[in-house]
mmCIF file of the C-alpha atoms, coordinates in Angstrom:
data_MODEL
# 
_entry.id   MODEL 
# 
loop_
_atom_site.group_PDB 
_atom_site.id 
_atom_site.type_symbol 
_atom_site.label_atom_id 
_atom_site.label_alt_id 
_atom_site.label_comp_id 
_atom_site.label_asym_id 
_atom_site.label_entity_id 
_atom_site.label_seq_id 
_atom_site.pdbx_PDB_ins_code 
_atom_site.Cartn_x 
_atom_site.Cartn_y 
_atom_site.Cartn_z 
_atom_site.occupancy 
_atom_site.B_iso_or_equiv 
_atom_site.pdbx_formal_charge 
_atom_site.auth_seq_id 
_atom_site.auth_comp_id 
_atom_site.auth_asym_id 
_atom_site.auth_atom_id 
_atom_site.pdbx_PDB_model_num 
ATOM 1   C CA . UNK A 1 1   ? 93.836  35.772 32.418 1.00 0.00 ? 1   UNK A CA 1 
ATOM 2   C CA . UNK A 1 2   ? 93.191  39.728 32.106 1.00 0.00 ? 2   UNK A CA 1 
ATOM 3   C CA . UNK A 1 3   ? 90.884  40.636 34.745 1.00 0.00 ? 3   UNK A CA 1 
ATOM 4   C CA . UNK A 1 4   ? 88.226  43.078 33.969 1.00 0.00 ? 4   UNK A CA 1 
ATOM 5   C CA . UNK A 1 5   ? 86.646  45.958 36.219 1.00 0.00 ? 5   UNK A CA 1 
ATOM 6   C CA . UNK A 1 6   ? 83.055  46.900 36.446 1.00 0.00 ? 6   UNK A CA 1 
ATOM 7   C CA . UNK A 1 7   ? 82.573  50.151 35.755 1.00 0.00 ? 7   UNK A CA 1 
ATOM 8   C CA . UNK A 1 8   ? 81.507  52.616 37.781 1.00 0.00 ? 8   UNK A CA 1 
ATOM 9   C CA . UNK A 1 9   ? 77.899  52.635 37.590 1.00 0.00 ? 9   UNK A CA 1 
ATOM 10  C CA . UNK A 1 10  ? 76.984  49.244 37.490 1.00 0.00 ? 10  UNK A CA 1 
ATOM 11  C CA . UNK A 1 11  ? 77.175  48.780 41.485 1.00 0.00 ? 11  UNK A CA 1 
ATOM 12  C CA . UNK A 1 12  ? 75.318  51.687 42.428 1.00 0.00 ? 12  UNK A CA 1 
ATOM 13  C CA . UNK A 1 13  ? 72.978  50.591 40.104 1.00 0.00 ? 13  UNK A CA 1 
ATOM 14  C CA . UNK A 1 14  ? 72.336  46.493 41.555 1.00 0.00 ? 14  UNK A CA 1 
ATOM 15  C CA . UNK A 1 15  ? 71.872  48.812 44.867 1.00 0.00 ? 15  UNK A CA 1 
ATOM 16  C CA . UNK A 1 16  ? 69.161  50.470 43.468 1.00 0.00 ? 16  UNK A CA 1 
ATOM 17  C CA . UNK A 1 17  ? 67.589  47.555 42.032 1.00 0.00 ? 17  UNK A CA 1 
ATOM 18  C CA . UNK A 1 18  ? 67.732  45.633 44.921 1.00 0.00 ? 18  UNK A CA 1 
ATOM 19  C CA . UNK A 1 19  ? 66.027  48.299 46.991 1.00 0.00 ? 19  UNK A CA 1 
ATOM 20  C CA . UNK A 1 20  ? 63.265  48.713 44.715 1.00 0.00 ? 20  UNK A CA 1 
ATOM 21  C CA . UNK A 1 21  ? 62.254  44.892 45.002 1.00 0.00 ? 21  UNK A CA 1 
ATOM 22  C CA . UNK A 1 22  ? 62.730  45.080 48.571 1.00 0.00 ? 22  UNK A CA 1 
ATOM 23  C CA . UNK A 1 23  ? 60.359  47.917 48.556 1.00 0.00 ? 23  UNK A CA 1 
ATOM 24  C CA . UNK A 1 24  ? 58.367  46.976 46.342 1.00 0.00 ? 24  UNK A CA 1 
ATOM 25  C CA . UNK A 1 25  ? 57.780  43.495 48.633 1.00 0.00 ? 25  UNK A CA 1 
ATOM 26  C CA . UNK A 1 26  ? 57.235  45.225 51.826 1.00 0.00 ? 26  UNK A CA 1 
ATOM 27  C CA . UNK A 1 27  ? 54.839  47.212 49.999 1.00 0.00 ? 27  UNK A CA 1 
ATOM 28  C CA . UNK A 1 28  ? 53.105  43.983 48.377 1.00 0.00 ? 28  UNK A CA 1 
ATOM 29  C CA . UNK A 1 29  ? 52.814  42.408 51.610 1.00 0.00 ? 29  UNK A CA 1 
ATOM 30  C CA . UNK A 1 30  ? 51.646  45.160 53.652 1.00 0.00 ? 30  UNK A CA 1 
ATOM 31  C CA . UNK A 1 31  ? 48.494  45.736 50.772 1.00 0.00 ? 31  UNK A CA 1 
ATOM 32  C CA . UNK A 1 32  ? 47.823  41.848 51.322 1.00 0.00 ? 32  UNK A CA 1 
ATOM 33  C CA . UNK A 1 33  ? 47.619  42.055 54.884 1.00 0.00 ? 33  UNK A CA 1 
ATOM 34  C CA . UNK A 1 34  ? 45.257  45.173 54.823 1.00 0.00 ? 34  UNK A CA 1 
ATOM 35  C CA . UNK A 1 35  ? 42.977  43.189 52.202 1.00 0.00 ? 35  UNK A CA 1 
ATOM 36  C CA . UNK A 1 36  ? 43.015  40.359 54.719 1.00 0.00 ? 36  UNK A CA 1 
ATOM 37  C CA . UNK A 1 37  ? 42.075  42.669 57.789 1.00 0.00 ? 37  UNK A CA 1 
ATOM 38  C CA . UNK A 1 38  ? 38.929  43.984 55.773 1.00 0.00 ? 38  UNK A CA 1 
ATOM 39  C CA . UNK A 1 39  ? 37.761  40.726 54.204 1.00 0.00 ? 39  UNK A CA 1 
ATOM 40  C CA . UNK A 1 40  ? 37.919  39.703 57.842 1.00 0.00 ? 40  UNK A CA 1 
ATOM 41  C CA . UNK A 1 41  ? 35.523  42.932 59.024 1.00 0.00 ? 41  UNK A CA 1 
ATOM 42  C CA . UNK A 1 42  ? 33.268  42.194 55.788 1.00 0.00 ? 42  UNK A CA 1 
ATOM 43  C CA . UNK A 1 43  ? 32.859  38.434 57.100 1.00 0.00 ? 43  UNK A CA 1 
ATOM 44  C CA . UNK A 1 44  ? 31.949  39.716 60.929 1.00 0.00 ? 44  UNK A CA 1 
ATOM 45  C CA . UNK A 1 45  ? 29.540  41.648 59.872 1.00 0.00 ? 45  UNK A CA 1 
ATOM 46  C CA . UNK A 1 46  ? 27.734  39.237 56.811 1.00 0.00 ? 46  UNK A CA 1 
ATOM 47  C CA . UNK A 1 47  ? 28.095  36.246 60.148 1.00 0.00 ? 47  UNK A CA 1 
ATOM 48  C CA . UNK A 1 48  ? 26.213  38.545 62.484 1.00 0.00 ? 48  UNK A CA 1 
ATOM 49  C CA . UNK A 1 49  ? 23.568  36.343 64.584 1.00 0.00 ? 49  UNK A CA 1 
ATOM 50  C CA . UNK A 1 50  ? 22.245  39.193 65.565 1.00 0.00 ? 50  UNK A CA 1 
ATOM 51  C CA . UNK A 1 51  ? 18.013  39.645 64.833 1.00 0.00 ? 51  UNK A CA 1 
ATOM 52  C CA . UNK A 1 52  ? 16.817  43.186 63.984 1.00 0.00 ? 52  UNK A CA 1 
ATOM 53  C CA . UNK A 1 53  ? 14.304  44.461 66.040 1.00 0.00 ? 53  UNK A CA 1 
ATOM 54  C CA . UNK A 1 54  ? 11.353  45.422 64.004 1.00 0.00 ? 54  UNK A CA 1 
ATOM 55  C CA . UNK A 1 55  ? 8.380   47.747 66.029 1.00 0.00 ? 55  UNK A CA 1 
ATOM 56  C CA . UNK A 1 56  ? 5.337   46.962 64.562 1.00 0.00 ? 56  UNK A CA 1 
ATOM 57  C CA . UNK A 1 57  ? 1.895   48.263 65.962 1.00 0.00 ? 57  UNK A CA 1 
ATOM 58  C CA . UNK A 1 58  ? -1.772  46.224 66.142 1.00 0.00 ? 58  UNK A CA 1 
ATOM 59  C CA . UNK A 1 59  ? -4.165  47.628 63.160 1.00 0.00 ? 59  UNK A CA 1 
ATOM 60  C CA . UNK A 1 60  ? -7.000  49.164 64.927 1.00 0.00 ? 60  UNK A CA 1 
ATOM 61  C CA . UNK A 1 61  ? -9.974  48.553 62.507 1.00 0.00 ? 61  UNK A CA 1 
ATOM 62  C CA . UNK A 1 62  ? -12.596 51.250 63.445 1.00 0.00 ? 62  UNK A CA 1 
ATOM 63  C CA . UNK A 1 63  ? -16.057 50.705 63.091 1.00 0.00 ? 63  UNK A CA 1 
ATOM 64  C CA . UNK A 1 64  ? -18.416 52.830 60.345 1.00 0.00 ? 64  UNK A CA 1 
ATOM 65  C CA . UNK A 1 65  ? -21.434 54.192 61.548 1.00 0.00 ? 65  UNK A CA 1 
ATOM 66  C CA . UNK A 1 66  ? -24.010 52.331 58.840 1.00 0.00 ? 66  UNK A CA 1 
ATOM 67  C CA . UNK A 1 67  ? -24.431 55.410 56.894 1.00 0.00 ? 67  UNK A CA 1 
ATOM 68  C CA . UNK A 1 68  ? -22.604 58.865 55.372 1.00 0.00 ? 68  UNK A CA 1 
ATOM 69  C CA . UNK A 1 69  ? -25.516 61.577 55.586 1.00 0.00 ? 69  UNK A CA 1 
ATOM 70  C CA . UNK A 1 70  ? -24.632 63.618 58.137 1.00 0.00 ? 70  UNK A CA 1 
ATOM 71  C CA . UNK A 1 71  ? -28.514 64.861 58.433 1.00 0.00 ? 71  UNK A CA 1 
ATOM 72  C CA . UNK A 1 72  ? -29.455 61.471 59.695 1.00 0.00 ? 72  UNK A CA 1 
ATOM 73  C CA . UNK A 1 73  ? -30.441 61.650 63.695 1.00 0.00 ? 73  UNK A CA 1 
ATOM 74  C CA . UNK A 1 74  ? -31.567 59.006 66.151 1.00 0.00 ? 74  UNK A CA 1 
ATOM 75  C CA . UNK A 1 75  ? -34.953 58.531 66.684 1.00 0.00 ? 75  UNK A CA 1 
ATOM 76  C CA . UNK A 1 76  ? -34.585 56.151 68.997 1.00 0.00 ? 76  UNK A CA 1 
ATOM 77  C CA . UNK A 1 77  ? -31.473 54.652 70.999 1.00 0.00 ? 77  UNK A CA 1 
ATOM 78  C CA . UNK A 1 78  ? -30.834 50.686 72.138 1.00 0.00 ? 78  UNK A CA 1 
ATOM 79  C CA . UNK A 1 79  ? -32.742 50.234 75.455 1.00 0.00 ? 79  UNK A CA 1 
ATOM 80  C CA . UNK A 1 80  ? -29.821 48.933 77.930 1.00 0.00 ? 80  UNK A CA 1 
ATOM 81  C CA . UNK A 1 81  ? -31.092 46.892 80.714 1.00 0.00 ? 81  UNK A CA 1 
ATOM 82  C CA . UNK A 1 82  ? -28.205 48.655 82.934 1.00 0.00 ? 82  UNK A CA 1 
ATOM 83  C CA . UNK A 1 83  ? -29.157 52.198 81.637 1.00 0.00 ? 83  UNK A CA 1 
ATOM 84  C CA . UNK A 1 84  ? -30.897 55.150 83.649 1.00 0.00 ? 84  UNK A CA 1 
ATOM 85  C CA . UNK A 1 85  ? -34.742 55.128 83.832 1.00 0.00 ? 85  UNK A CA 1 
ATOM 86  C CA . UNK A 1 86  ? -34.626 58.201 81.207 1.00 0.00 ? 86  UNK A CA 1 
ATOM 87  C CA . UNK A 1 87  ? -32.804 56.824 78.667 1.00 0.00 ? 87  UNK A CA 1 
ATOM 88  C CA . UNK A 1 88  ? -34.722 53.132 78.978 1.00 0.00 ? 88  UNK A CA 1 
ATOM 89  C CA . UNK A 1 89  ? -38.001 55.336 78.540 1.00 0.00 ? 89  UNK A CA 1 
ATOM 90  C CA . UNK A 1 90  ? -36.311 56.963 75.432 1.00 0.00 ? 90  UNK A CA 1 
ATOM 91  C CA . UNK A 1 91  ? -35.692 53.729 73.539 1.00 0.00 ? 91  UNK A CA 1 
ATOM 92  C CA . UNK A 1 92  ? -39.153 52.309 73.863 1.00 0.00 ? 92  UNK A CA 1 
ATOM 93  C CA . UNK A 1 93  ? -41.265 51.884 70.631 1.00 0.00 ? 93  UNK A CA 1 
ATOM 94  C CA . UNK A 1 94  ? -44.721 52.342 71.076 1.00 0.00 ? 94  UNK A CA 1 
ATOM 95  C CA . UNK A 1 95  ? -46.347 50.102 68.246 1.00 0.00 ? 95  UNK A CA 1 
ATOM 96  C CA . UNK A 1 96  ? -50.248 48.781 68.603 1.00 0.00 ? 96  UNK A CA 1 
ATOM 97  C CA . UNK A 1 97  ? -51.107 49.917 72.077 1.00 0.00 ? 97  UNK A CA 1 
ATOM 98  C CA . UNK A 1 98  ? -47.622 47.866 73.127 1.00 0.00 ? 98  UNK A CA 1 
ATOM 99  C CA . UNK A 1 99  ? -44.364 49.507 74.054 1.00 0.00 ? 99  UNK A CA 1 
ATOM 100 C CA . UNK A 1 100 ? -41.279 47.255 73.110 1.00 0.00 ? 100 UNK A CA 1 
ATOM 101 C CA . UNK A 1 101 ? -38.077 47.387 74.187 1.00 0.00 ? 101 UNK A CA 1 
ATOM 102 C CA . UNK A 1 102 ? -35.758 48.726 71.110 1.00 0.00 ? 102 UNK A CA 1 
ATOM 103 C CA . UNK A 1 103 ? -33.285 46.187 70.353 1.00 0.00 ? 103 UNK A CA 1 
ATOM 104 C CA . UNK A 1 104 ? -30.762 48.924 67.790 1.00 0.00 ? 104 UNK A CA 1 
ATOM 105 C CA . UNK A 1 105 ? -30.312 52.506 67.365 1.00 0.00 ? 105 UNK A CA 1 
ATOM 106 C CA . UNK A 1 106 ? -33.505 53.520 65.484 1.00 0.00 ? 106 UNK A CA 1 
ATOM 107 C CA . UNK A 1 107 ? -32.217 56.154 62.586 1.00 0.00 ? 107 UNK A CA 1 
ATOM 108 C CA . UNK A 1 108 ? -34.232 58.569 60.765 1.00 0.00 ? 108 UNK A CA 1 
ATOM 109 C CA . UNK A 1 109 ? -33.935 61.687 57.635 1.00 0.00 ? 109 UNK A CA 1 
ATOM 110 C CA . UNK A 1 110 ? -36.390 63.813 56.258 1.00 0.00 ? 110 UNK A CA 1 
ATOM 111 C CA . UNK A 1 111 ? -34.338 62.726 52.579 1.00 0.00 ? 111 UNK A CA 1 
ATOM 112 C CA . UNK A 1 112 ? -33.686 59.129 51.333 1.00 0.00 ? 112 UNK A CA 1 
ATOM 113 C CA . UNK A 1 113 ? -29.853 58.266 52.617 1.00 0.00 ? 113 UNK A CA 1 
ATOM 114 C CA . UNK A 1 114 ? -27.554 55.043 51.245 1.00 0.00 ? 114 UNK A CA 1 
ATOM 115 C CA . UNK A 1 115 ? -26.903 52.416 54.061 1.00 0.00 ? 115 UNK A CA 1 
ATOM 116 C CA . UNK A 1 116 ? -23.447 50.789 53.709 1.00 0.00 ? 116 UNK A CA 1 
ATOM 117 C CA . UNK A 1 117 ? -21.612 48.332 55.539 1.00 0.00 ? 117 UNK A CA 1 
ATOM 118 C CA . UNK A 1 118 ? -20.264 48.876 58.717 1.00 0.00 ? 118 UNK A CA 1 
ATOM 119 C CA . UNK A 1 119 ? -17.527 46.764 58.806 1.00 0.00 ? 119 UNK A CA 1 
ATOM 120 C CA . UNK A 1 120 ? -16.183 43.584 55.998 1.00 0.00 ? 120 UNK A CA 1 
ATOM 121 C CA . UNK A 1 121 ? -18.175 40.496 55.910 1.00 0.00 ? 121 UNK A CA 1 
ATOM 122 C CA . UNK A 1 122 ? -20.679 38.600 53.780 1.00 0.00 ? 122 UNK A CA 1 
ATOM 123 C CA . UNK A 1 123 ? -24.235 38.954 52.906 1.00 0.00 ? 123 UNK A CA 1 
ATOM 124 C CA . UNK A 1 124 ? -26.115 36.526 55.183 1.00 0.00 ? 124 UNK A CA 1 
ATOM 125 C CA . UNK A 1 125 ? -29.612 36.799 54.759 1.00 0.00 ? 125 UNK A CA 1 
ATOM 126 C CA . UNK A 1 126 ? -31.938 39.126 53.069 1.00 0.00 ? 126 UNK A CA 1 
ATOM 127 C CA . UNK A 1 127 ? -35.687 38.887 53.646 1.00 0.00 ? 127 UNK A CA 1 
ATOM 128 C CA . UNK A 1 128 ? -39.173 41.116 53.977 1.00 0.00 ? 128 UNK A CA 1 
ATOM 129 C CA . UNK A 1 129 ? -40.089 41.780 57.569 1.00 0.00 ? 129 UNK A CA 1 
ATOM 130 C CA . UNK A 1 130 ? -44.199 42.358 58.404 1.00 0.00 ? 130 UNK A CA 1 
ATOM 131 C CA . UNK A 1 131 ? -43.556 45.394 60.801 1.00 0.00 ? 131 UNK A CA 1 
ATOM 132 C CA . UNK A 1 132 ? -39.649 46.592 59.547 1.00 0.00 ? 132 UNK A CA 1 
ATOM 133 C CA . UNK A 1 133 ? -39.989 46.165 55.649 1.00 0.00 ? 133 UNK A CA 1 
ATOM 134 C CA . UNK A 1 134 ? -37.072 44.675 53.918 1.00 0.00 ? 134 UNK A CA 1 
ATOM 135 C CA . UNK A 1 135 ? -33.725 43.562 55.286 1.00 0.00 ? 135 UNK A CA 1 
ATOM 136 C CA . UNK A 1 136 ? -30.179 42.822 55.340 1.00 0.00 ? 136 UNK A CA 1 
ATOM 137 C CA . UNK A 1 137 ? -27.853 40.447 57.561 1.00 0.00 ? 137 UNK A CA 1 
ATOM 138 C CA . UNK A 1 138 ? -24.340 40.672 57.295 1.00 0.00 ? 138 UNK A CA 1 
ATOM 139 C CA . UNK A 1 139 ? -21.916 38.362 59.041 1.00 0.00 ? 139 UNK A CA 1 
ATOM 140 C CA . UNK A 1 140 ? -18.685 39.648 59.826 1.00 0.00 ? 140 UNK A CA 1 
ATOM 141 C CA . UNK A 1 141 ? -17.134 36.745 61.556 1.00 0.00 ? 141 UNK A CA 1 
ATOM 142 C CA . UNK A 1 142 ? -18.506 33.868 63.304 1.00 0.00 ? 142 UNK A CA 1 
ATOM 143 C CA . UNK A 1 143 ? -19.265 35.900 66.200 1.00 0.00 ? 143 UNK A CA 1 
ATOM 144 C CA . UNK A 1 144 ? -20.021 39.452 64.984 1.00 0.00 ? 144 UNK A CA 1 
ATOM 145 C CA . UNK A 1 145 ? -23.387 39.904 62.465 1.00 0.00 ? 145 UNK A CA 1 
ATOM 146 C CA . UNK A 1 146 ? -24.831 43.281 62.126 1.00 0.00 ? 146 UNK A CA 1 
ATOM 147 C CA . UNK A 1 147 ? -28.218 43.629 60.452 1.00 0.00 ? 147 UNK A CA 1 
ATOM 148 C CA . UNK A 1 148 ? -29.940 46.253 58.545 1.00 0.00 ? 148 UNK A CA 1 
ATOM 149 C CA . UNK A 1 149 ? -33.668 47.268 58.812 1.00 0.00 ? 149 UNK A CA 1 
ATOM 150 C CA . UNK A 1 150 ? -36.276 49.176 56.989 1.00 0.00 ? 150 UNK A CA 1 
ATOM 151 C CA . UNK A 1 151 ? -34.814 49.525 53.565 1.00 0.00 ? 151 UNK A CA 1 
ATOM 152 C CA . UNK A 1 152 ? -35.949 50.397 50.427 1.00 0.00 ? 152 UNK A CA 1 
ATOM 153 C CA . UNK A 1 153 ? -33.883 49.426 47.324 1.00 0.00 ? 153 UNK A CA 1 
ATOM 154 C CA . UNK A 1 154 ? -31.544 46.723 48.146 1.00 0.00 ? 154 UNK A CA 1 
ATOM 155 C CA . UNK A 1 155 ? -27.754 46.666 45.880 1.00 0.00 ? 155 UNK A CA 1 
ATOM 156 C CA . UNK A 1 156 ? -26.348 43.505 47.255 1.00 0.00 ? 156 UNK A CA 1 
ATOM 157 C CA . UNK A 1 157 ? -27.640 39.686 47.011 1.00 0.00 ? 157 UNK A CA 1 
ATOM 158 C CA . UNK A 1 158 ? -26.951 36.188 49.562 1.00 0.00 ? 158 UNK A CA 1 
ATOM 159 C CA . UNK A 1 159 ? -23.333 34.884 48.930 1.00 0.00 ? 159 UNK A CA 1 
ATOM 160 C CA . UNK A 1 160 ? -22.174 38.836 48.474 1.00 0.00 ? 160 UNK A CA 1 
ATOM 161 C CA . UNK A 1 161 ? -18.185 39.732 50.212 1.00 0.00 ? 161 UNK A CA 1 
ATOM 162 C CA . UNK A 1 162 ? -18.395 43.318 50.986 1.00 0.00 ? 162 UNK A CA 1 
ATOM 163 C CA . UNK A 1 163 ? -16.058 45.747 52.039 1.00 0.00 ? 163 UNK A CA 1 
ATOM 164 C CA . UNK A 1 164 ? -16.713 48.159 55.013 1.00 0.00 ? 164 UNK A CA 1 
ATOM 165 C CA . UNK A 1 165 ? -18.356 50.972 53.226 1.00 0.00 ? 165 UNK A CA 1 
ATOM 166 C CA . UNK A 1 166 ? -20.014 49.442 50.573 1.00 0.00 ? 166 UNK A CA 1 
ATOM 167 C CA . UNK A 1 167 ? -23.250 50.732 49.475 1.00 0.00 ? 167 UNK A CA 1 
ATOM 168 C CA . UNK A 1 168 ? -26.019 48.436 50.749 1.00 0.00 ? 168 UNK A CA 1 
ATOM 169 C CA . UNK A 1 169 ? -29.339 49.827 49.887 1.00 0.00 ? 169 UNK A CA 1 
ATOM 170 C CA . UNK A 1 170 ? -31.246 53.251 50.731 1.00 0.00 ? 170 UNK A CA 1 
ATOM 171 C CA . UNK A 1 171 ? -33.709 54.032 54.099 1.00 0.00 ? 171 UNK A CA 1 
ATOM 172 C CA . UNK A 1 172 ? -36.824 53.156 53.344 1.00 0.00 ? 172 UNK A CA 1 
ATOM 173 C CA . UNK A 1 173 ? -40.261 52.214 55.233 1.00 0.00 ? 173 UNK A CA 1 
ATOM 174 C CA . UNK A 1 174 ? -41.581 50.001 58.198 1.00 0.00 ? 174 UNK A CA 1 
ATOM 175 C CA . UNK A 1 175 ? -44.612 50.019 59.715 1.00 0.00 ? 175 UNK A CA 1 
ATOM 176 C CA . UNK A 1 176 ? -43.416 51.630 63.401 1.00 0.00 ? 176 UNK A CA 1 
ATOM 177 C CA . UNK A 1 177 ? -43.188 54.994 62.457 1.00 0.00 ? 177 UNK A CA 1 
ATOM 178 C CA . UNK A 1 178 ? -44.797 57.904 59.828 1.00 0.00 ? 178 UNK A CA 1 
ATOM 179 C CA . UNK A 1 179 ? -41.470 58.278 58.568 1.00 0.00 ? 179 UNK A CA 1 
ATOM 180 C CA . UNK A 1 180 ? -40.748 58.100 54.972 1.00 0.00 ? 180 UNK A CA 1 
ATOM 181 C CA . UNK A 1 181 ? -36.632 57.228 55.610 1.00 0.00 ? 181 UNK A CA 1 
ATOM 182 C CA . UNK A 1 182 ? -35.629 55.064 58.094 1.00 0.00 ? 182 UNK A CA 1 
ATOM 183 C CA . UNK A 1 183 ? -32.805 52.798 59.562 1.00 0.00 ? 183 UNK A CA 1 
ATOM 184 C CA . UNK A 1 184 ? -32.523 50.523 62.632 1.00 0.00 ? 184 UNK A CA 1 
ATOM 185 C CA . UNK A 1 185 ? -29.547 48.937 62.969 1.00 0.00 ? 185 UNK A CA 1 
ATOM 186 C CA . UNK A 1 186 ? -28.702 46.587 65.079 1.00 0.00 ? 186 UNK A CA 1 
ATOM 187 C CA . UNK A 1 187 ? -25.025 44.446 66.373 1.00 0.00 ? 187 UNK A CA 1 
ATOM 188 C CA . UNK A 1 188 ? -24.995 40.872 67.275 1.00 0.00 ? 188 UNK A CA 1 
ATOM 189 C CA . UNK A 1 189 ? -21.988 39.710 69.318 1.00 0.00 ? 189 UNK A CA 1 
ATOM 190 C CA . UNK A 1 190 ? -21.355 36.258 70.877 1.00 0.00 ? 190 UNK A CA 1 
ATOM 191 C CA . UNK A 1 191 ? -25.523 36.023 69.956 1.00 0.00 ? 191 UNK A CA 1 
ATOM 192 C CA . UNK A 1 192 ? -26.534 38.984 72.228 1.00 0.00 ? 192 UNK A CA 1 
ATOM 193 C CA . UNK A 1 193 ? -27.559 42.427 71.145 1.00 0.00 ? 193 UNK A CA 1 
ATOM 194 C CA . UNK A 1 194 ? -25.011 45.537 72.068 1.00 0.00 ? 194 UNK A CA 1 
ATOM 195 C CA . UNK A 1 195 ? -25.345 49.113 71.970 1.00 0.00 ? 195 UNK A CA 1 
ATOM 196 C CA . UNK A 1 196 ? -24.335 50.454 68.687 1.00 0.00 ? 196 UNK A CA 1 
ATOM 197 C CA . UNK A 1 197 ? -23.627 53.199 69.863 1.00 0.00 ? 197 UNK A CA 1 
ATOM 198 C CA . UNK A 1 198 ? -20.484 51.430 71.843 1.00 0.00 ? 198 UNK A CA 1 
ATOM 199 C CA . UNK A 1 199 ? -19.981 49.260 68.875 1.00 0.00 ? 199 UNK A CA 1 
ATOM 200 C CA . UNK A 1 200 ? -18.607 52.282 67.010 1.00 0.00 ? 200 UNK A CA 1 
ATOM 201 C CA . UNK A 1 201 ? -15.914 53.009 69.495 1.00 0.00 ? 201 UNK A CA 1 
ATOM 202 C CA . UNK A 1 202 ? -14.798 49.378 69.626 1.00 0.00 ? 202 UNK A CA 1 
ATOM 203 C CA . UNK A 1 203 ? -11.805 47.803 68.083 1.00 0.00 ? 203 UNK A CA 1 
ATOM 204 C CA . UNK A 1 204 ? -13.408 45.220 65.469 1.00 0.00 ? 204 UNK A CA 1 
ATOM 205 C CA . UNK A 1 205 ? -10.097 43.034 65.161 1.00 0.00 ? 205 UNK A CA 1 
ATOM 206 C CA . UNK A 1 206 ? -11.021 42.313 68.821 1.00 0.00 ? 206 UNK A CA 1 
ATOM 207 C CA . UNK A 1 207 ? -14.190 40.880 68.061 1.00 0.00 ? 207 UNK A CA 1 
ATOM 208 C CA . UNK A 1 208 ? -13.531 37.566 67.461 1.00 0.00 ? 208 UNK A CA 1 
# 
């Protein structure tokens, strides 16, 4: 039988072959094992136990002053047991040959100003006083009320959820003083009177 010979280029040509699938595995593998090495980084991180930290800060709620006019001025201040003689003899109300102890800060205008709400709550209570004219009792929590004196028209009803700010009524008349526009306002905690005055500067989400 007659032998045949390859020719010439066939050889080199297998070599070439072969090297390019031998490359071309190395080069397979290598891509596999990098894909591995980062699924494995993804996985750390998505398996982290660790919490985030998150700062958060306390609301302060700040206390309104019960109205906006900024002509309104004290007429007379909450007489503090613990005060100085001068400022005790500064809150008393003289009223029918009697001098009472003021139990609010007594505010006054020489022009009709809105009352609103000094803080959230409900409408309590609304009724006519003999000697302070018409008003207002708002409950903020179970602890905290603040009530309104001496007004004139009236915008809210019983059962009413207002929102610190809200309109209540306008000053109006009592029988204590000559003046035509009046306020006394008065703060109720734990079912004793406090200085509004002190009431302002207080955190309300404290007052529980």
């Amino acid at each position: 039988m007659k032998q045949r010979k390859l020719r010439g280029y066939v050889l080199p040509t297998i070599y070439v072959i072969i090297l390019i699938l031998i490359f071309g595995t190395v080069s397979l593998v290598t891509t596999l094992m990098k894909n591995d090495q980062n699924n494995l980084y993804s996985v750390d991180v998505l398996e982290d136990d660790s919490v985030p930290v998150v700062e958060t800060e306390d609301k302060i709620v700040g206390v309104m002053k019960p109205y906006t006019n900024e002509k309104v001025t004290i007429l007379k201040g909450f007489y503090d047991v613990e005060g100085d003689e001068k400022s005790q003899e500064n809150a008393l109300i003289y009223f029918k040959n009697t001098y009472m102890k003021n139990t609010g800060v007594f505010y006054t205008c020489n022009e009709s100003f809105e009352i609103i709400a000094a803080l959230d709550g409900t409408v309590l209570n609304i009724y006519k006083d003999d000697i302070l004219g018409n008003v207002v009792e708002i409950e903020h929590n179970t602890n905290l009320r603040t009530i309104y004196y001496s007004l004139d028209k009236i915008n809210v009803k019983v059962g009413d959820v207002l929102l610190q700010g809200d309109v209540i009524g306008t000053s109006g008349l009592n029988n204590m003083t000559d003046n035509k526009y009046n306020l006394l306002f008065e703060v109720y905690y734990n079912g004793a009177l406090i200085n509004p005055l002190e009431f302002y500067k207080m955190d309300a989400s404290t007052l529980n």
